[in-house]
CHARMM internal coordinates of N, CA and C (Angstrom, degrees):
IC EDIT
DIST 1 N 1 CA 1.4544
DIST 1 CA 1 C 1.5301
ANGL 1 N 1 CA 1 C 109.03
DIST 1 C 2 N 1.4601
ANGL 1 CA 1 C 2 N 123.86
DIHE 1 N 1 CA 1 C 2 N 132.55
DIST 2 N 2 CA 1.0740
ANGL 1 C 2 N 2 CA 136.47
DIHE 1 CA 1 C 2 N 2 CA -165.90
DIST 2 CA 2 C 1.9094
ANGL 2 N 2 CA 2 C 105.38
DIHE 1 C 2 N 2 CA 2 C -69.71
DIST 2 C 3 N 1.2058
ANGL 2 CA 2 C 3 N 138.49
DIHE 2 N 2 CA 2 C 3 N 147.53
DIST 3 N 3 CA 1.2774
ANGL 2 C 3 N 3 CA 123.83
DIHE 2 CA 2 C 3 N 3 CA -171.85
DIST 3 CA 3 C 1.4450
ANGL 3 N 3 CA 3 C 101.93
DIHE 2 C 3 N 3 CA 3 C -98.16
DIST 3 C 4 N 1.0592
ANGL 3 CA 3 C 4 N 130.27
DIHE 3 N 3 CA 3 C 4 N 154.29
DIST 4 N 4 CA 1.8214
ANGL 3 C 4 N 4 CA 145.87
DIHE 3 CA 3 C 4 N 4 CA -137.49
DIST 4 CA 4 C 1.5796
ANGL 4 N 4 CA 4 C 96.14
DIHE 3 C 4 N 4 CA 4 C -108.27
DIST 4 C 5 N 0.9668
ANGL 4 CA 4 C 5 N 127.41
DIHE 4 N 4 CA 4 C 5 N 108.60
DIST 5 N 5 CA 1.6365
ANGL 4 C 5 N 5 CA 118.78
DIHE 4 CA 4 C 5 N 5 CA 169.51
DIST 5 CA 5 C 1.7366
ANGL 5 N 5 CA 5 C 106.94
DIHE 4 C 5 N 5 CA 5 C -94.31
DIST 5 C 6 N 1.0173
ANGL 5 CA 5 C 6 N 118.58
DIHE 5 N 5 CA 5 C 6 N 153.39
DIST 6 N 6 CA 1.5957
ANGL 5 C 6 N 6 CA 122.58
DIHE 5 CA 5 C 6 N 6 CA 156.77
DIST 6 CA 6 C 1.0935
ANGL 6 N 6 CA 6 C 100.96
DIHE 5 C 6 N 6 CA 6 C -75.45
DIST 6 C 7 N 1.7214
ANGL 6 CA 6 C 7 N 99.63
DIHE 6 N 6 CA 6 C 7 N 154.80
DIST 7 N 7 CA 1.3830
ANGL 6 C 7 N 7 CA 116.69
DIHE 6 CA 6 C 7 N 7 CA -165.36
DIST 7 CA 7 C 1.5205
ANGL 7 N 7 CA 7 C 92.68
DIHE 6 C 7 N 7 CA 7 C -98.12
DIST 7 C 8 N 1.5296
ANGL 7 CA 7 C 8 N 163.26
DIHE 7 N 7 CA 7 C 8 N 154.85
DIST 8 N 8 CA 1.0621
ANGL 7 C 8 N 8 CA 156.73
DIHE 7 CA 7 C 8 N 8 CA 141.33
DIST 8 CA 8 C 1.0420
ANGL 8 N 8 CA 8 C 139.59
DIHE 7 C 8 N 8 CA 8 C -129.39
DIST 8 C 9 N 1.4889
ANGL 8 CA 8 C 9 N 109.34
DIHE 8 N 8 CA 8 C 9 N 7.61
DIST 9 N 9 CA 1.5021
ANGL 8 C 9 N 9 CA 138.91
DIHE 8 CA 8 C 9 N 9 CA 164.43
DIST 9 CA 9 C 1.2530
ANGL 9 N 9 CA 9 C 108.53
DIHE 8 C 9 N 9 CA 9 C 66.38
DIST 9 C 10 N 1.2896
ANGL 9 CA 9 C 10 N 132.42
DIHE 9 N 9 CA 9 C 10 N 2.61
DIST 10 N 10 CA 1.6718
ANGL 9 C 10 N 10 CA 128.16
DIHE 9 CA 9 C 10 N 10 CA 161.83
DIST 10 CA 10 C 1.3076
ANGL 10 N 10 CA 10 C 104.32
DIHE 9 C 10 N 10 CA 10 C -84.89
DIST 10 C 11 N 1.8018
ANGL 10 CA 10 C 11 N 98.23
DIHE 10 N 10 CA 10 C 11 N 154.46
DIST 11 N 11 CA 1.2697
ANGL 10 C 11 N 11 CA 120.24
DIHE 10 CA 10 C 11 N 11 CA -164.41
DIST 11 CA 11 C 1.5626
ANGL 11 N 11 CA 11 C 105.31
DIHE 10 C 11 N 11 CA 11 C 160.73
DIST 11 C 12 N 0.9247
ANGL 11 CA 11 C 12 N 110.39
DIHE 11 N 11 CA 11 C 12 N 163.40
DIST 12 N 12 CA 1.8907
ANGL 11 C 12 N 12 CA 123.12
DIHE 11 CA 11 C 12 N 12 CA -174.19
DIST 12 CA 12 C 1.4209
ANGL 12 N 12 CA 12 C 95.86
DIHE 11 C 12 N 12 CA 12 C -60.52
DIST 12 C 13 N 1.1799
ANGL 12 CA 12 C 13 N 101.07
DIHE 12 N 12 CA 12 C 13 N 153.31
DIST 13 N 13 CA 1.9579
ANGL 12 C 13 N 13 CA 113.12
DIHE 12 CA 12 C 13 N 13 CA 154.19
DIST 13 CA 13 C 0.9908
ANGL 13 N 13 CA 13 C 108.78
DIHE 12 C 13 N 13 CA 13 C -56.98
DIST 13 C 14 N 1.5871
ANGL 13 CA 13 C 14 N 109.04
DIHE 13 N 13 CA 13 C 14 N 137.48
DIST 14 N 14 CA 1.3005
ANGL 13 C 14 N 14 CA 115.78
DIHE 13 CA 13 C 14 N 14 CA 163.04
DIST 14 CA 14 C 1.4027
ANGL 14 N 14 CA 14 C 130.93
DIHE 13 C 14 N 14 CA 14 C -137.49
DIST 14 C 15 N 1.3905
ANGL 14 CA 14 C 15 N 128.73
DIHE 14 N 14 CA 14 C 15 N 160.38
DIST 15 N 15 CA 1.4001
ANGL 14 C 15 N 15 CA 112.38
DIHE 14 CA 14 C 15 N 15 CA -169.61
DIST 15 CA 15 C 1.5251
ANGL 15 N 15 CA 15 C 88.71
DIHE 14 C 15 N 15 CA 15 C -150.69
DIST 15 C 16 N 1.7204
ANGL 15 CA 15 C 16 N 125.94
DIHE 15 N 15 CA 15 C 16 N 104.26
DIST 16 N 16 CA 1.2502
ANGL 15 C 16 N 16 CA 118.14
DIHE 15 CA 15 C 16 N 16 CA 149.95
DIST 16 CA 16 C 1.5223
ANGL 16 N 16 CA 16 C 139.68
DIHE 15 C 16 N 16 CA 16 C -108.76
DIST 16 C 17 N 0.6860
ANGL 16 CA 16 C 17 N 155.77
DIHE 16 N 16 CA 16 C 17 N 162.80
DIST 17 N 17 CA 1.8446
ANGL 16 C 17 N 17 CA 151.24
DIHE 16 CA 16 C 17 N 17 CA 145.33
DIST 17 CA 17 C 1.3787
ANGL 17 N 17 CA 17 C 111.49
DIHE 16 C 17 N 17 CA 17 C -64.51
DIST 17 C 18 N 2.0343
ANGL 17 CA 17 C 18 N 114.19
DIHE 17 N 17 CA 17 C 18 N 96.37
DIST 18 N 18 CA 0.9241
ANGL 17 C 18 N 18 CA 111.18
DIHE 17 CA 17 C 18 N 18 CA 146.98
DIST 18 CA 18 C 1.4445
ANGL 18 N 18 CA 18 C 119.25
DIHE 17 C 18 N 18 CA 18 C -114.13
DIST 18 C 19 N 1.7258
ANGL 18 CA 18 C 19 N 111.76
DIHE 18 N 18 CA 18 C 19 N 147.81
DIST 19 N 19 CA 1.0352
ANGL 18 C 19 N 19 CA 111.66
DIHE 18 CA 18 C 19 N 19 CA -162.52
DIST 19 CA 19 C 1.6466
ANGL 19 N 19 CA 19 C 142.67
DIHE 18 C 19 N 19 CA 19 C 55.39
DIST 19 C 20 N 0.7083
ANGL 19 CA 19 C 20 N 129.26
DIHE 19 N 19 CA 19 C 20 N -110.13
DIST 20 N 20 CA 1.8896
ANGL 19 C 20 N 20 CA 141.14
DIHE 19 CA 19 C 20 N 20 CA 160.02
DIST 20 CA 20 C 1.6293
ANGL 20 N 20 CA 20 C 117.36
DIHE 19 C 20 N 20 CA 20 C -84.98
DIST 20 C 21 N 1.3776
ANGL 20 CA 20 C 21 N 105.84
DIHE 20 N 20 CA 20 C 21 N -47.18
DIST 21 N 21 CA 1.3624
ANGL 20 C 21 N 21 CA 121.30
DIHE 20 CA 20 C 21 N 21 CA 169.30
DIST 21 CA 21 C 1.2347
ANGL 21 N 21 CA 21 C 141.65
DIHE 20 C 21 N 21 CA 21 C -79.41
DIST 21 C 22 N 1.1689
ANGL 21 CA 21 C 22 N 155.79
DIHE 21 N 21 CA 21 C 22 N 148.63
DIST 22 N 22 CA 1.2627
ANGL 21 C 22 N 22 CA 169.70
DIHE 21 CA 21 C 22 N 22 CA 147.66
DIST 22 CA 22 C 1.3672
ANGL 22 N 22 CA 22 C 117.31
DIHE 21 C 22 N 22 CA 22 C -74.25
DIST 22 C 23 N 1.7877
ANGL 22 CA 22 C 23 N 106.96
DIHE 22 N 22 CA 22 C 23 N 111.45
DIST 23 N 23 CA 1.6450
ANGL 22 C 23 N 23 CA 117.08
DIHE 22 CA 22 C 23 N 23 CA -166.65
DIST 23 CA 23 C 1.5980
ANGL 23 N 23 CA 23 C 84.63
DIHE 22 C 23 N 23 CA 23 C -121.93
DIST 23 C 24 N 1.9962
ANGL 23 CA 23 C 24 N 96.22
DIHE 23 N 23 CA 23 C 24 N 137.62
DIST 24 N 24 CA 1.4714
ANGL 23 C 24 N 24 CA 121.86
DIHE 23 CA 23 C 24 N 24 CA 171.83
DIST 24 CA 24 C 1.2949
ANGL 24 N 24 CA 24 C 97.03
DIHE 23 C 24 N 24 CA 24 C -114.96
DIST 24 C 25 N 1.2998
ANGL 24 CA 24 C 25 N 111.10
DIHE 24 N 24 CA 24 C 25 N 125.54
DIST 25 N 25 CA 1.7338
ANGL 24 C 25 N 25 CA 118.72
DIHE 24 CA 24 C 25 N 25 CA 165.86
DIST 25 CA 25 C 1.2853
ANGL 25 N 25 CA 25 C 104.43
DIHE 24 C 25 N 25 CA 25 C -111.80
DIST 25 C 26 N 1.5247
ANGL 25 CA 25 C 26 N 118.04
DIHE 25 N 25 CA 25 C 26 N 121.86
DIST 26 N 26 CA 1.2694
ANGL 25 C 26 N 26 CA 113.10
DIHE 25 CA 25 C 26 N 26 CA 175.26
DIST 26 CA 26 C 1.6630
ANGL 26 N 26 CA 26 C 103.44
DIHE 25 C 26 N 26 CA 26 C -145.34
DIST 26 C 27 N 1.2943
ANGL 26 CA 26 C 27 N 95.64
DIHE 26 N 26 CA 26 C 27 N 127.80
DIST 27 N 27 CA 1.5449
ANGL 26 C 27 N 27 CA 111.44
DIHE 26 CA 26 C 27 N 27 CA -174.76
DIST 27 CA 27 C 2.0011
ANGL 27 N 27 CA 27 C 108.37
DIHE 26 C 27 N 27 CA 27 C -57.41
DIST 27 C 28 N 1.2829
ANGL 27 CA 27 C 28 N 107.84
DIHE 27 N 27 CA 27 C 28 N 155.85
DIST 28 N 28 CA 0.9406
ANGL 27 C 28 N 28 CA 105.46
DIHE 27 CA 27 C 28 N 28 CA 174.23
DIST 28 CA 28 C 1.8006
ANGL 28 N 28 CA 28 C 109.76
DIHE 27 C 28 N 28 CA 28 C -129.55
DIST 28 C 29 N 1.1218
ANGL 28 CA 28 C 29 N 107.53
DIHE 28 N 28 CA 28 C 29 N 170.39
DIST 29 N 29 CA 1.7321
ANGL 28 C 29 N 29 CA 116.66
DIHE 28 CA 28 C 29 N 29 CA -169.23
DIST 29 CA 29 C 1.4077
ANGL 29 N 29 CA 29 C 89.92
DIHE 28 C 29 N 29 CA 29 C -86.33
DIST 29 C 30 N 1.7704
ANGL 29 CA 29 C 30 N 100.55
DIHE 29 N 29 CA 29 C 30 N 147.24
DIST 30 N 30 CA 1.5279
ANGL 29 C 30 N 30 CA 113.95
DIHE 29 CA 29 C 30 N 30 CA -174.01
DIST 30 CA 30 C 1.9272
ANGL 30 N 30 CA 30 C 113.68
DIHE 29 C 30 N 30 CA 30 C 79.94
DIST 30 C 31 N 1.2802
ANGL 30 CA 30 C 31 N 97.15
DIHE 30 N 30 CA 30 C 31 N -2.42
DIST 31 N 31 CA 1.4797
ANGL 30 C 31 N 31 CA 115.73
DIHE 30 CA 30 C 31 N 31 CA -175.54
DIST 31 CA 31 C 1.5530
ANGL 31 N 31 CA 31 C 123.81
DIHE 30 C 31 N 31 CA 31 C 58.95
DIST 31 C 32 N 1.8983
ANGL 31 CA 31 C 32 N 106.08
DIHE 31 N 31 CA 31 C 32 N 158.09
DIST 32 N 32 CA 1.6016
ANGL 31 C 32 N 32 CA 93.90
DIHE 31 CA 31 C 32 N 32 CA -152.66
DIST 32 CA 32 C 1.2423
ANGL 32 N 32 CA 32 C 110.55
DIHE 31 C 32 N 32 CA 32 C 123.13
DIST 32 C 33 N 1.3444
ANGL 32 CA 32 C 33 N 135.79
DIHE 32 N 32 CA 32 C 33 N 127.78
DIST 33 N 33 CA 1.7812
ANGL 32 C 33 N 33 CA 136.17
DIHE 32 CA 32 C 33 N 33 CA 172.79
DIST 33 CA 33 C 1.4048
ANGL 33 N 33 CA 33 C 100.80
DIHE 32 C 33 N 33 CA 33 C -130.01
DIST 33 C 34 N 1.8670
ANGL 33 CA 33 C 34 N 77.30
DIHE 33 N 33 CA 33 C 34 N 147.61
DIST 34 N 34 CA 1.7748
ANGL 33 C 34 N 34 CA 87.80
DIHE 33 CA 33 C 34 N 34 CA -174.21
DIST 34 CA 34 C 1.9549
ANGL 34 N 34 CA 34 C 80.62
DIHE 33 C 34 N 34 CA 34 C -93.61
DIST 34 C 35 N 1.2685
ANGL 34 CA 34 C 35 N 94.04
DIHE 34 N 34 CA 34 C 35 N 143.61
DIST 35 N 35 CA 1.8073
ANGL 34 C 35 N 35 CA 111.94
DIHE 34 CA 34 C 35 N 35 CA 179.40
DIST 35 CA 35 C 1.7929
ANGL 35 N 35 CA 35 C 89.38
DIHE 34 C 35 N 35 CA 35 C -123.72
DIST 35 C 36 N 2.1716
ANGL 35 CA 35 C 36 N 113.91
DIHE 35 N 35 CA 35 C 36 N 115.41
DIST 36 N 36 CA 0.7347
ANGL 35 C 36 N 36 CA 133.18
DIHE 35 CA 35 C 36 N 36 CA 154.51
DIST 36 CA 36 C 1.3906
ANGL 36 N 36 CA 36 C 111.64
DIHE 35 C 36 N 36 CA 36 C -122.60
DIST 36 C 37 N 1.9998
ANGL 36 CA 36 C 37 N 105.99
DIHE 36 N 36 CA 36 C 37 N 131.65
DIST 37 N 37 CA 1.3099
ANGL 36 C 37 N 37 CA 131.46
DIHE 36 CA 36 C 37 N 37 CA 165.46
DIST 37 CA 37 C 1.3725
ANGL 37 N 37 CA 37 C 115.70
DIHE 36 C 37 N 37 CA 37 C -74.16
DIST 37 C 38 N 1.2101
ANGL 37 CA 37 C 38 N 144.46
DIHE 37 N 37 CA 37 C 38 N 147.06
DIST 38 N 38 CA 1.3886
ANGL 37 C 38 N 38 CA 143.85
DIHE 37 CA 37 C 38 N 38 CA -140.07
DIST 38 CA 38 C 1.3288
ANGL 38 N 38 CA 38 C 98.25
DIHE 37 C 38 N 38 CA 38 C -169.62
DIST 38 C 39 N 1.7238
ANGL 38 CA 38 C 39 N 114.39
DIHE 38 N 38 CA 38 C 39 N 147.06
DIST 39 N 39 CA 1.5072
ANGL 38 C 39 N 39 CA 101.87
DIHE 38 CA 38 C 39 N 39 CA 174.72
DIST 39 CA 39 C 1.8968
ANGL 39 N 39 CA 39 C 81.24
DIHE 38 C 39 N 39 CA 39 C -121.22
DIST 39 C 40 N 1.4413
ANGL 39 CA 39 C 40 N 118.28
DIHE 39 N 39 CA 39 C 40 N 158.09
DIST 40 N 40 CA 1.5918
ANGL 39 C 40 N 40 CA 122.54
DIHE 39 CA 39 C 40 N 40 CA -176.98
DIST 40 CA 40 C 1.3492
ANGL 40 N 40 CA 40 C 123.77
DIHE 39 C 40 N 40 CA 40 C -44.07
DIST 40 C 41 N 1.3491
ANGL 40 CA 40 C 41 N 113.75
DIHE 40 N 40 CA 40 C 41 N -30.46
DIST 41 N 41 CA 1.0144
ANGL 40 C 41 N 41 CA 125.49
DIHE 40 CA 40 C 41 N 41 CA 157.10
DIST 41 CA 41 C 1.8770
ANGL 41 N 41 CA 41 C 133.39
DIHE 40 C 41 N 41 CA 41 C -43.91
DIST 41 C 42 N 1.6194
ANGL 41 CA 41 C 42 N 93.54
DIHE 41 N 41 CA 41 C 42 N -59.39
DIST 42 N 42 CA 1.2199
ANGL 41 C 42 N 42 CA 99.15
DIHE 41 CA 41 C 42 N 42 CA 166.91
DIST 42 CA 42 C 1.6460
ANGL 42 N 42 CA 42 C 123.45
DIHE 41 C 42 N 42 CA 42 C -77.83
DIST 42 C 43 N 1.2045
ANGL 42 CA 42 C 43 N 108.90
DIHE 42 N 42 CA 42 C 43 N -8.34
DIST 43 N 43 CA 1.3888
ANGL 42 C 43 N 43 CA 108.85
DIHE 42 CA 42 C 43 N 43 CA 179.03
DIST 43 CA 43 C 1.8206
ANGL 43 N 43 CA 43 C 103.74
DIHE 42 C 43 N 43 CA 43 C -88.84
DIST 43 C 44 N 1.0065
ANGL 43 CA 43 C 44 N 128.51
DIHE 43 N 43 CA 43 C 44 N -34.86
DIST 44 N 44 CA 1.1453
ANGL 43 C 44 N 44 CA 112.25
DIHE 43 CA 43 C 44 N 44 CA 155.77
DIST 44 CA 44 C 1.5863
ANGL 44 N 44 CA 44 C 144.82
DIHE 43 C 44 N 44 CA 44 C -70.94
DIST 44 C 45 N 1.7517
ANGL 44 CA 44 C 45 N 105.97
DIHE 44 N 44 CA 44 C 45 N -22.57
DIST 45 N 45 CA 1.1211
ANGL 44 C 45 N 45 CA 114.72
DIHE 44 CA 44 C 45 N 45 CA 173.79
DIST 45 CA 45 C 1.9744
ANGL 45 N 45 CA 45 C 107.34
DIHE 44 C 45 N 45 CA 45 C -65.42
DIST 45 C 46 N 2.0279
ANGL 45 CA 45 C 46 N 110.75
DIHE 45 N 45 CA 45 C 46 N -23.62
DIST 46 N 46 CA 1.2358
ANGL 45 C 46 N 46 CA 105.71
DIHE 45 CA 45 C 46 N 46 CA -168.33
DIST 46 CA 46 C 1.6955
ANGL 46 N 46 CA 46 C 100.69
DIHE 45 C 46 N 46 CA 46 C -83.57
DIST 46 C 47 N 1.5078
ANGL 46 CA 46 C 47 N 125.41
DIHE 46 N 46 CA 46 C 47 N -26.92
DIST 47 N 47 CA 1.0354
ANGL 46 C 47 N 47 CA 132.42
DIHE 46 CA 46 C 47 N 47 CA -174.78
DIST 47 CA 47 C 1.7995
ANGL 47 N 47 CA 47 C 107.84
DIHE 46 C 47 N 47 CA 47 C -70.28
DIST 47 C 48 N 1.0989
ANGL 47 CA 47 C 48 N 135.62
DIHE 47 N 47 CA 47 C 48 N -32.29
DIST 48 N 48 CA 1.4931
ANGL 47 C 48 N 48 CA 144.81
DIHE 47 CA 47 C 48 N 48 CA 160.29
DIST 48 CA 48 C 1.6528
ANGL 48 N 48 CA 48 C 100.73
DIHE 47 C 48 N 48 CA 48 C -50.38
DIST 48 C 49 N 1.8113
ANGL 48 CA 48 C 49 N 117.13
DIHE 48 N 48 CA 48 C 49 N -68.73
DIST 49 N 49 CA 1.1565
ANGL 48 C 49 N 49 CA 110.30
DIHE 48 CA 48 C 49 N 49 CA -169.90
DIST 49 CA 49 C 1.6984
ANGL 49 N 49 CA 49 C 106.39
DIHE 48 C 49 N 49 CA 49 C -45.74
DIST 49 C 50 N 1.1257
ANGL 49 CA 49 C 50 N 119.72
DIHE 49 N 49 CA 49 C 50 N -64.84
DIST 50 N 50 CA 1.6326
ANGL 49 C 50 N 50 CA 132.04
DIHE 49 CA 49 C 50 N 50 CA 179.60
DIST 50 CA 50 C 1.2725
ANGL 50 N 50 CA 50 C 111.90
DIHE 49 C 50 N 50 CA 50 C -22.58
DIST 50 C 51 N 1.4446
ANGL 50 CA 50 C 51 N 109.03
DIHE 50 N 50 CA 50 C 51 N -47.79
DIST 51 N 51 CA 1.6256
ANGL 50 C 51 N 51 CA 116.66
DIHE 50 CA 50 C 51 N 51 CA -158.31
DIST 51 CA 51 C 2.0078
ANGL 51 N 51 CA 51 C 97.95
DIHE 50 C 51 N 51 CA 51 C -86.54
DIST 51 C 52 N 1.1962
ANGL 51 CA 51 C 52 N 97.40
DIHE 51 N 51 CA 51 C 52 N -18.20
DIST 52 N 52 CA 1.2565
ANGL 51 C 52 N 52 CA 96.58
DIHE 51 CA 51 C 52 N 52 CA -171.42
DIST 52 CA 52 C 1.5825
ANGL 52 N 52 CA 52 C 123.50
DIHE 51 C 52 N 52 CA 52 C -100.73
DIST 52 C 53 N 1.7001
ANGL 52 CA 52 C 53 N 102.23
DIHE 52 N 52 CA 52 C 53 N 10.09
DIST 53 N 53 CA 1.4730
ANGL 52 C 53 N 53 CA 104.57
DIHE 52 CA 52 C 53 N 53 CA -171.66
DIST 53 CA 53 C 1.0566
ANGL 53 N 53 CA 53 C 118.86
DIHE 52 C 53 N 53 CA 53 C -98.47
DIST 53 C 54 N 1.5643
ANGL 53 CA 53 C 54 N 126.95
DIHE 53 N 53 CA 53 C 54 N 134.22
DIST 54 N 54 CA 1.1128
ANGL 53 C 54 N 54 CA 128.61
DIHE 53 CA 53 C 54 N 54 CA -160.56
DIST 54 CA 54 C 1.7868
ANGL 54 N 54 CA 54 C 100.44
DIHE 53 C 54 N 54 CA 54 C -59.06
DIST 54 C 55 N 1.5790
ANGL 54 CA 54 C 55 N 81.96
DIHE 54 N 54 CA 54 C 55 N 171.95
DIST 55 N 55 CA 1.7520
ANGL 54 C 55 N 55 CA 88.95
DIHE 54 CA 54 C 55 N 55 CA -176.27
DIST 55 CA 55 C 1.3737
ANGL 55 N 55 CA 55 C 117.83
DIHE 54 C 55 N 55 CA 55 C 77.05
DIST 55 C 56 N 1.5813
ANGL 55 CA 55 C 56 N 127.85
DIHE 55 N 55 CA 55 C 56 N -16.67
DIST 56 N 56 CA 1.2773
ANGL 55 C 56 N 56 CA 108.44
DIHE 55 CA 55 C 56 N 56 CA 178.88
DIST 56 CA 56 C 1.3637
ANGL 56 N 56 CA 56 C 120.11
DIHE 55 C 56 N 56 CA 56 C -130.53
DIST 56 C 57 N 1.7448
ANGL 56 CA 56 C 57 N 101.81
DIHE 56 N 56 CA 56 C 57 N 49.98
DIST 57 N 57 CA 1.1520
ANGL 56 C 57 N 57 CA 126.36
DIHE 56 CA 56 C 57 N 57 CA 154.66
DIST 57 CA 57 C 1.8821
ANGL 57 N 57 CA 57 C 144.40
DIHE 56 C 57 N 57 CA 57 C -140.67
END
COOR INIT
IC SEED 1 N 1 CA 1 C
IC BUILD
């Protein structure tokens, strides 16, 4: 019998291409990931906002 882990939803960021879409897994504090589906479009329109926000340059 395989041994049972808890599930606890931490883990690295992640960003893959499944299918049509583009999924970001990103853990959150207090544990838990927010999991957003993305079409390329929106993943670049979010990567512009990022690059463009004050303070993080």
């Amino acid at each position: 019998m395989a041994a049972m882990k808890p599930r606890t939803g931490d883990g690295p960021l992640e960003v893959v291409k499944e299918g049509r879409g583009i999924v970001l897994r990103m853990p959150l504090e207090g544990g838990g990931r927010l999991v957003v589906e993305m079409t390329p479009d929106e993943v670049r329109a979010l990567g512009d906002a990022i690059e463009n926000c004050e303070g993080l340059k």
